[in-house]
Residue frames relative to the residue before (quaternion, step in Angstrom):
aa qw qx qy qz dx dy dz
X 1.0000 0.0000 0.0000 0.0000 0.00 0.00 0.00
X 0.3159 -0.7421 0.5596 0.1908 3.61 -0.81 1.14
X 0.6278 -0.4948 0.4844 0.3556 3.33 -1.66 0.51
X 0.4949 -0.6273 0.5693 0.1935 3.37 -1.05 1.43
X 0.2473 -0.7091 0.6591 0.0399 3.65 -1.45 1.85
X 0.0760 0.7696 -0.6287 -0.0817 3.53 -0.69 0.76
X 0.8166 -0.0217 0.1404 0.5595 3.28 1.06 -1.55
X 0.2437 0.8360 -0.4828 0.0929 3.55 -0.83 0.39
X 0.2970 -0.6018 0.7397 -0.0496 3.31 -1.47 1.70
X 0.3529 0.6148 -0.6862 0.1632 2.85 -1.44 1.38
X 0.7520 -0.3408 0.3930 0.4047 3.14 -1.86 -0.48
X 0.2496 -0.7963 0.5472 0.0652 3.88 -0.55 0.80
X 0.2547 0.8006 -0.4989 -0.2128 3.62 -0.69 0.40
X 0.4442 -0.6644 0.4873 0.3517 3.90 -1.19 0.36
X 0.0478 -0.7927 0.6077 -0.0053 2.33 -0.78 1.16
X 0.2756 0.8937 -0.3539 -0.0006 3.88 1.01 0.86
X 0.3345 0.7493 -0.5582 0.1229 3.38 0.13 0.94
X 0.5669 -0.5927 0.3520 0.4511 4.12 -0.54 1.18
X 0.9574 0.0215 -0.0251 0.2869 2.75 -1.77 0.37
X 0.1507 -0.7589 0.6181 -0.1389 3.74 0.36 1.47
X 0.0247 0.8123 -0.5700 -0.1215 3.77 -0.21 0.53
X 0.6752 -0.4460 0.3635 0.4616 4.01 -1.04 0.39
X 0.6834 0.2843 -0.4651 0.4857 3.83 0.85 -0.17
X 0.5988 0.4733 -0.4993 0.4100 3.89 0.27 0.25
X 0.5612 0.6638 -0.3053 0.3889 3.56 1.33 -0.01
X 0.7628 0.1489 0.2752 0.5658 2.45 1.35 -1.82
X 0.2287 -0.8308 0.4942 0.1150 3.97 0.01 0.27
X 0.4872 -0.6279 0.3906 0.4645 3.80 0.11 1.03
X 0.7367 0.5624 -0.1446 0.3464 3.32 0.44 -1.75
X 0.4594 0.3261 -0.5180 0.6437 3.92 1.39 0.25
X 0.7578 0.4124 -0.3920 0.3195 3.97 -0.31 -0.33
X 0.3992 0.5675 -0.5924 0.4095 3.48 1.02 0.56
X 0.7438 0.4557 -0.3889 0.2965 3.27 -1.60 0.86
X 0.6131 -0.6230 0.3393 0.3477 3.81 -0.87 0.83
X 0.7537 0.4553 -0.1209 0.4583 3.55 1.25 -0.77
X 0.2153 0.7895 -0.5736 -0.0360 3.59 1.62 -0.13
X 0.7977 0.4341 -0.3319 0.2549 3.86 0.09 -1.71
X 0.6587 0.4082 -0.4484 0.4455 3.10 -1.18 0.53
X 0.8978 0.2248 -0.0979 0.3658 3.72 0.76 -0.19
X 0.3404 0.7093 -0.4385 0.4344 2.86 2.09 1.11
X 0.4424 0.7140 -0.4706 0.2702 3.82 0.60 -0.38
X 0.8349 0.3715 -0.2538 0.3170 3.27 0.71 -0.95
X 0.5135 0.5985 -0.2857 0.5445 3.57 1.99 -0.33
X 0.3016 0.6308 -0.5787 0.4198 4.11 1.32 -0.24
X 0.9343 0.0738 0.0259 0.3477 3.21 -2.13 1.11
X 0.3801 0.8008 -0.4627 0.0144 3.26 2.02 0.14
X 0.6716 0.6362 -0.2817 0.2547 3.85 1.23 -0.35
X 0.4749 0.6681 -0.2696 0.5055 2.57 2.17 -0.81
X 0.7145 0.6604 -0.0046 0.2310 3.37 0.75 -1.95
X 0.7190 0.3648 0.0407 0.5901 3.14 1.54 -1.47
X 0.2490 -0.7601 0.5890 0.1151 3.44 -1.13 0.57
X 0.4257 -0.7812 0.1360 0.4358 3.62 -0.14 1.08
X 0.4583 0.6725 -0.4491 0.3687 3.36 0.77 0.47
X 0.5575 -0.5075 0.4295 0.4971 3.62 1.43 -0.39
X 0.6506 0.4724 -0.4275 0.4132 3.71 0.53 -0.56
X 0.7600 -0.3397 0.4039 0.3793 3.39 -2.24 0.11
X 0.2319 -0.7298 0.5712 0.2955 3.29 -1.36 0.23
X 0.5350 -0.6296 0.4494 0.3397 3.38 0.00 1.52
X 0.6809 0.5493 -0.1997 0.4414 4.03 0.58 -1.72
X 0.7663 0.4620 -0.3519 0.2747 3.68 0.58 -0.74
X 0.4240 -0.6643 0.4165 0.4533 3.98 -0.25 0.46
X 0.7201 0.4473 -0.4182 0.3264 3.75 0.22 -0.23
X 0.6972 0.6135 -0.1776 0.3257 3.18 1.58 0.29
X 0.5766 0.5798 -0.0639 0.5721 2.57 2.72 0.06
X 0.3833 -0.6752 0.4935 0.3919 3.50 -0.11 1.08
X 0.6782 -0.3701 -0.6308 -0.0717 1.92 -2.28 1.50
X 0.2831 0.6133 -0.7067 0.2104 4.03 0.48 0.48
X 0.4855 0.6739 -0.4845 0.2748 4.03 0.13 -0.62
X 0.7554 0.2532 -0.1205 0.5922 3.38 0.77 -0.84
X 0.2030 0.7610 -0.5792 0.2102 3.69 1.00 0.55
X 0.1738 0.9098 -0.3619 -0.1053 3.66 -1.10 -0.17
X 0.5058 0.3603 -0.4309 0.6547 2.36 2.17 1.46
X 0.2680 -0.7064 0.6341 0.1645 4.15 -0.85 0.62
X 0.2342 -0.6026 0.7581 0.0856 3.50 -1.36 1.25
X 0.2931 -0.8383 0.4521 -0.0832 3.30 -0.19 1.06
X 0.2590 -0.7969 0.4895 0.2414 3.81 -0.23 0.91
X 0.7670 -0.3007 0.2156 0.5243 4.12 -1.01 0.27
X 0.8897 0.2596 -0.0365 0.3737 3.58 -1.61 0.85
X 0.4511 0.7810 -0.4210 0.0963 3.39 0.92 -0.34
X 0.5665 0.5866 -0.1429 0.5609 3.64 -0.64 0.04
X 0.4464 0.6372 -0.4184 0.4687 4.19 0.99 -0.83
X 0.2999 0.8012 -0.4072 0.3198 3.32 -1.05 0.76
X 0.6209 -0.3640 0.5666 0.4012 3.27 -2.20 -0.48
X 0.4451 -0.4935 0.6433 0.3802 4.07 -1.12 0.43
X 0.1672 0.8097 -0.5294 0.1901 3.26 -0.68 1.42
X 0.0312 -0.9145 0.3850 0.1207 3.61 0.92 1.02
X 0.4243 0.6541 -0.4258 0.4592 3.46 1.82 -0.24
X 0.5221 0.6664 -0.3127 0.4306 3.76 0.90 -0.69
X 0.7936 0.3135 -0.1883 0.4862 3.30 0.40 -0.70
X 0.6701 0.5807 -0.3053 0.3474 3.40 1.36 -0.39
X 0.3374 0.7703 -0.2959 0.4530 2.68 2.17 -0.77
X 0.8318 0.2332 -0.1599 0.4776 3.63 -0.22 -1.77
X 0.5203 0.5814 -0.4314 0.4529 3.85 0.95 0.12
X 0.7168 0.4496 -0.1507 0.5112 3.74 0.81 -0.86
X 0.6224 0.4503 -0.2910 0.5702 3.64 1.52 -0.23
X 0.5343 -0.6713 0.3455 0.3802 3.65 1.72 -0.25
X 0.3474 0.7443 -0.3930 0.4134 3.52 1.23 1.01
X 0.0881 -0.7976 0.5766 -0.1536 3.58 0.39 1.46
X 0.8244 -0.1742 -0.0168 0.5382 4.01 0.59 0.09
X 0.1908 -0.7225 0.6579 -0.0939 2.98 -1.75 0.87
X 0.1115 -0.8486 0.5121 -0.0725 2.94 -0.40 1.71
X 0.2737 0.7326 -0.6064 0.1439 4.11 -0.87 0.97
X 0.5680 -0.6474 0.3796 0.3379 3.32 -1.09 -0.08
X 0.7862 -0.1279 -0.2761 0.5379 3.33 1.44 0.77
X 0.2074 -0.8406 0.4520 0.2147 3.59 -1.16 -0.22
X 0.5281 -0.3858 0.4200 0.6292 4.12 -0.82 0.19
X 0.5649 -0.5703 0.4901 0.3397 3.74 -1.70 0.65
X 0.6628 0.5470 -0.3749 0.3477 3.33 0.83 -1.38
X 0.6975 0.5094 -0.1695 0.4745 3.80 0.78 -1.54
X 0.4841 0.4261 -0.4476 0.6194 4.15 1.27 0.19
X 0.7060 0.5525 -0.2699 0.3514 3.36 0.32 -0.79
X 0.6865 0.4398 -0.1798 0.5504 3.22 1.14 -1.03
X 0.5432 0.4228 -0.4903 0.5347 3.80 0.58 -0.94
X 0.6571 0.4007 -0.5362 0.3467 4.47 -0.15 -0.72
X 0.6772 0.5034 -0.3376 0.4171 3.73 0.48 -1.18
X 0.7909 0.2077 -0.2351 0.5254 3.83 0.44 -0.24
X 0.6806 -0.5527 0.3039 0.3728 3.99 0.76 0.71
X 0.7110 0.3133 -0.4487 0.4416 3.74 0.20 0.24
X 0.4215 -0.6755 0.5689 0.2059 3.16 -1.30 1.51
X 0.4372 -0.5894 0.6784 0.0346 3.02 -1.37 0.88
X 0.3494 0.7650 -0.5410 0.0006 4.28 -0.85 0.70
X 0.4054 -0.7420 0.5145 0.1430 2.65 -1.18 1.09
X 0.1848 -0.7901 0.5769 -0.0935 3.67 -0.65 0.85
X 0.5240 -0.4784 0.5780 0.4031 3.77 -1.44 -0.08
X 0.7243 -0.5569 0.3377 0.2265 3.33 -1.49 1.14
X 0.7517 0.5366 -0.0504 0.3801 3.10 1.73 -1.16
X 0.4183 0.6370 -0.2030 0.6149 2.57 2.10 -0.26
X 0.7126 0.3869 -0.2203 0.5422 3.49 0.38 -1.29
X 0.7073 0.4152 -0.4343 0.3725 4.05 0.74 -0.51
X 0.5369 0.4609 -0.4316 0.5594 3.73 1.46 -0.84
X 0.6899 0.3926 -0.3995 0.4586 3.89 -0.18 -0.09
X 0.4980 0.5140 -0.3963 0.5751 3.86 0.67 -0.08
X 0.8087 0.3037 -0.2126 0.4567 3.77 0.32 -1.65
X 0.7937 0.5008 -0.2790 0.2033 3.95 1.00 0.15
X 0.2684 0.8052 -0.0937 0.5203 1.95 2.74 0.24
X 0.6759 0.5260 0.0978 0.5069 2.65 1.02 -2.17
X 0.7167 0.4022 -0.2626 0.5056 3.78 0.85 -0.85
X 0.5891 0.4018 -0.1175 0.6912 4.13 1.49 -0.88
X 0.3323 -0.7992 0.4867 0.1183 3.53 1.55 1.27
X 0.7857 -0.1862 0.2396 0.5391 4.31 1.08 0.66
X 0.4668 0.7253 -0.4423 0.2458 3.88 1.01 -1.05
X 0.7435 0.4534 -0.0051 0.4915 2.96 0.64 -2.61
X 0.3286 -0.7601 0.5606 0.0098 3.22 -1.15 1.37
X 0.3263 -0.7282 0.5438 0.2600 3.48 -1.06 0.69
X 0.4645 -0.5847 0.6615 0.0688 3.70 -1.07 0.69
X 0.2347 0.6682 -0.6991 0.0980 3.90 -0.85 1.24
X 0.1642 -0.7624 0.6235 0.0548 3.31 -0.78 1.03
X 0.0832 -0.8065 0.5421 0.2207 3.75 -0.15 0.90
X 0.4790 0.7297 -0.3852 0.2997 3.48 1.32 -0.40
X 0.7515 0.4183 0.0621 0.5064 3.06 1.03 -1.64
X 0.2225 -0.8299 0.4485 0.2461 3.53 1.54 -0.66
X 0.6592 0.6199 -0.3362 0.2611 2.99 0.45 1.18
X 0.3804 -0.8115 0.4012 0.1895 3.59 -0.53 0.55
X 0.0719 -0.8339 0.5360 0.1102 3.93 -0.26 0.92
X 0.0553 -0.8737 0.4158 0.2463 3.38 -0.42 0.21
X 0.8269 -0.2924 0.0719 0.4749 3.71 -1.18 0.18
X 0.7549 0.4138 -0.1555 0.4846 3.83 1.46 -0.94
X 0.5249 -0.6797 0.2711 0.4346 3.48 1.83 0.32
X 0.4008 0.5534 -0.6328 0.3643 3.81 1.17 0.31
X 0.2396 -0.7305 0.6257 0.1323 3.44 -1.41 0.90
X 0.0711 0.7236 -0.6848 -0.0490 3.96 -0.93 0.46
X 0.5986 -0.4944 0.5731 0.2624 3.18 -1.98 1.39
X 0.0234 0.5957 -0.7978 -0.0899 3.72 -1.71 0.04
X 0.3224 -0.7497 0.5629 0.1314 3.34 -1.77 0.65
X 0.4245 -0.6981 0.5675 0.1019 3.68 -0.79 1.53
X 0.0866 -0.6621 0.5863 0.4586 3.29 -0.99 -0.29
X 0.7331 -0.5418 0.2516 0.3252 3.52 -1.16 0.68
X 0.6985 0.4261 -0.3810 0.4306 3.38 0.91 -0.87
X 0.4975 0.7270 -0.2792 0.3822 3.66 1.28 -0.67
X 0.7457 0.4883 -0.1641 0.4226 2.95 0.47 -1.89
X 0.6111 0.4624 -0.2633 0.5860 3.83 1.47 -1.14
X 0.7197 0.3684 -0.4530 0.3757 3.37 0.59 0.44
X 0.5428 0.5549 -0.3826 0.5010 3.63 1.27 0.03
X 0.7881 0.4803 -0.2265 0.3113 3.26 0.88 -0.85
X 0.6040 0.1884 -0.2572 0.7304 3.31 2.06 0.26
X 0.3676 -0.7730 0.4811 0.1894 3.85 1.19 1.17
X 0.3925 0.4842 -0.6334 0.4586 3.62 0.52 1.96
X 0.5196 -0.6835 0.4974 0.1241 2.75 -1.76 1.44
X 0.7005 -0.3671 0.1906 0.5815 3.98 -0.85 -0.24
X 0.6006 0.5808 -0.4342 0.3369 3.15 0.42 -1.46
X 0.7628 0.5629 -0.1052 0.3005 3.31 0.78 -1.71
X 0.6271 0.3554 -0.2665 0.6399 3.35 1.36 -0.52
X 0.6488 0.3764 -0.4687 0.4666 3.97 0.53 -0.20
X 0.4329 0.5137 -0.4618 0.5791 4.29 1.01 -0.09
X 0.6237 0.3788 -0.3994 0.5550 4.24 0.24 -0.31
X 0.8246 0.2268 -0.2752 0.4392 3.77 0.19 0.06
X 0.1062 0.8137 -0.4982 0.2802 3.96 1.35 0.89
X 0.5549 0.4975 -0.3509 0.5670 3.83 0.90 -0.73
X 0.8696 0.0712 -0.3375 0.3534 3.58 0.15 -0.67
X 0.3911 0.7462 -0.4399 0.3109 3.25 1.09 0.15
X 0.6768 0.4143 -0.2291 0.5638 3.35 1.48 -1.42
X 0.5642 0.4641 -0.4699 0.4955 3.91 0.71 -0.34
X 0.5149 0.4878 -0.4751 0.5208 4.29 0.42 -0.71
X 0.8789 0.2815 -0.2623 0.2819 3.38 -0.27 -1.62
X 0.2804 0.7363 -0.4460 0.4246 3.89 1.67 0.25
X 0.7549 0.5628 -0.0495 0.3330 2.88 0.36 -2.23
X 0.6757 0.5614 -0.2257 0.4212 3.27 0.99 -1.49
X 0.6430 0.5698 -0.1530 0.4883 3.15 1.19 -1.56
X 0.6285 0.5309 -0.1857 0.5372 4.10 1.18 -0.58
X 0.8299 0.2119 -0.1136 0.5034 3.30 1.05 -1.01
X 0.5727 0.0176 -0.2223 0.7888 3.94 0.87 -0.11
X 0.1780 -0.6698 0.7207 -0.0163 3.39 -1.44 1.22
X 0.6201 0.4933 -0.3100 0.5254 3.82 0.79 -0.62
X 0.6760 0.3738 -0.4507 0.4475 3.73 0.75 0.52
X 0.6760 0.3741 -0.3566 0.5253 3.64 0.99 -0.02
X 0.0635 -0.6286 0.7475 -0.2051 3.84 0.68 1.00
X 0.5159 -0.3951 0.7127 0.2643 2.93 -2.52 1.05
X 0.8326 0.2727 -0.2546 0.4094 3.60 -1.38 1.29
X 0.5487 0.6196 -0.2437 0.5055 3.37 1.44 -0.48
């Protein structure tokens, strides 16, 4: 069960360069092994992040006080595009990334950020560049404001814009259950359908069928 998203103020960084794919997130070669979660946080962006010697990159924004403690990403076009890579998302979840905000993302990696608790919004390009530059101008200071409750986005200079959830989604951040978990809340009718089904086409529930 993920941690339940209603509201959150925080540090924001832009990150806005196109098409970020799940191996610039992630690097196959951190996800060898039986034990990967729990110890992907520090391998996020690991190309971006690192210098090949192993040290910080002095140049990268998550590596600069106060983006370090960011825990929302303004996100340039597409991000996320890619290999199906659910380790990817665990990555920027275990570094303390709770939303990510651009104007689009790979399908597979939107999907995945709902099932493991960080909302994922999608917004107008322009939107996502004035939130990049107010970020950018409060050099990190000025905090962004996501209300999933209310659906809404404040940024650092108080201009507020709506964003659309889908509903069944959004009710799953807001009590931080995944599908599986929200389709188990509706077992009563599932067993009353599969009653019914069984009463009215009987020749589909054959023994072996």
């Amino acid at each position: 069960m993920a941690k339940p998203f209603t509201k959150l103020a925080a540090i924001a960084a832009p990150i806005m360069r196109t098409n970020i794919d799940t191996d610039v997130i992630i690097r196959i070669d951190r996800m060898i092994g039986n034990s990967i979660r729990g110890h992907l946080g520090k391998w996020a962006f690991g190309a971006l992040r690192y210098l090949p010697d192993g040290s910080e990159n002095p140049e990268f924004i998550l590596n600069r006080e106060p983006y370090r403690q960011a825990e929302i990403l303004v996100t340039g076009p597409n991000f996320g595009c890619g290999s199906s890579r659910e380790a990817a998302v665990w990555s920027l979840q275990e570094m303390g990334i709770r939303a990510i905000i651009g104007s689009g993302f790979g399908d597979i990696f939107f999907a995945n950020c709902f099932q493991n608790g960080i909302l994922p919004i999608v917004v107008d390009t322009a939107i996502v560049d004035g939130l990049a530059a107010d970020v950018e101008a409060t050099q990190g200071a000025g905090r962004i404001s996501v209300d999933l409750e209310e659906q809404t986005i404040t940024s650092p200079s108080g201009e507020r814009h709506h964003f659309e959830i889908d509903p069944r989604r959004r009710a799953g951040l807001l009590e931080g259950l995944d599908e599986i978990q929200l389709t188990l809340r509706r077992e009563h009718e599932i067993q009353a359908f599969q009653a019914s089904d069984r009463t009215e086409r009987p020749w589909i529930h054959l023994a072996g069928n």
